[in-house]
C-alpha positions in Angstrom: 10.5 -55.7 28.2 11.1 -53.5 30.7 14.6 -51.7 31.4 15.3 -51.2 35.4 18.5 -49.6 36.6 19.6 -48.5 40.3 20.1 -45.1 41.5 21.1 -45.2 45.0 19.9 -48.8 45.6 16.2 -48.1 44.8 15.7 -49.9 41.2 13.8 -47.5 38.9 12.4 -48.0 35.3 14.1 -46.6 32.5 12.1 -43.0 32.1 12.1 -43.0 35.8 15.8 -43.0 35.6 16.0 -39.6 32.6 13.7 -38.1 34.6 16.0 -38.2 38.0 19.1 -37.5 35.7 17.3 -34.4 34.1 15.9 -33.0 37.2 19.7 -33.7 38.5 21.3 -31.9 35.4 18.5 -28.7 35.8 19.7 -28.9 39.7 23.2 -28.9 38.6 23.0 -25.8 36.3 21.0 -23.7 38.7 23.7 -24.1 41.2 26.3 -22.8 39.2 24.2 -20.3 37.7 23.6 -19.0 41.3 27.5 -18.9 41.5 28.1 -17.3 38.6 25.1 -14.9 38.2 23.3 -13.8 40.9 19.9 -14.2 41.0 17.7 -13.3 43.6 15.4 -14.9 46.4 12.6 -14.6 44.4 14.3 -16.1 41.0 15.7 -18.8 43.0 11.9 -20.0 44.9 10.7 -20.1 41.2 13.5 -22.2 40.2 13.1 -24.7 43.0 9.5 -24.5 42.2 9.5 -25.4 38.9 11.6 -28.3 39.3 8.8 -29.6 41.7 6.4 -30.0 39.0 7.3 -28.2 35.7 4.5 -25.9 35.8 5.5 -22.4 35.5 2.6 -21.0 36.3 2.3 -22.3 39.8 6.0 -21.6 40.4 5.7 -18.0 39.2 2.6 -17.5 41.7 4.1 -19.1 44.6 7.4 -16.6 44.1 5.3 -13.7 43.9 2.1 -13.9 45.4 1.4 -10.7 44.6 -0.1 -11.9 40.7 -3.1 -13.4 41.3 -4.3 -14.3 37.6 -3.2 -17.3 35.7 -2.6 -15.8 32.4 -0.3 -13.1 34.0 1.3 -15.9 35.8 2.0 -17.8 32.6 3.3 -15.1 30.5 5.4 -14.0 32.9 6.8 -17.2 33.4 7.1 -18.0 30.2 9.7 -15.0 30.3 11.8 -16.2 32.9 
């Protein structure tokens, strides 16, 4: 039995529907973050990055495309 519930009129399935309110929740948070710390441009293109995919790597190499390796990538994201 599958669960279905509506978010703006479009019915989705049940982890369909954590997922959205997760990626809403991280969304959320960043914004006040932004407004109470301030991070910068580069901070903030990895964090709308990450919430793309969830892959830290990626996000980390597309905010500064100056690291070229993986595993630099990844352990610095893994910091942030």
């Amino acid at each position: 039995m599958s669960l279905t519930f509506q978010i703006f009129g479009l019915m989705v399935s049940r982890w369909q529907a954590k997922l959205w309110i997760t990626v809403q929740t991280v969304r959320l948070f960043i914004l006040y973050r932004r407004w109470v710390i301030n991070v910068t441009p580069k901070q903030q293109i990895f964090a709308d990055e990450y919430l793309k995919d969830t892959n830290g790597t990626r996000a980390y190499k597309v905010a500064y495309p100056q690291v070229k390796k993986d595993q630099v990538a990844a352990a610095a994201a893994g910091r942030c």
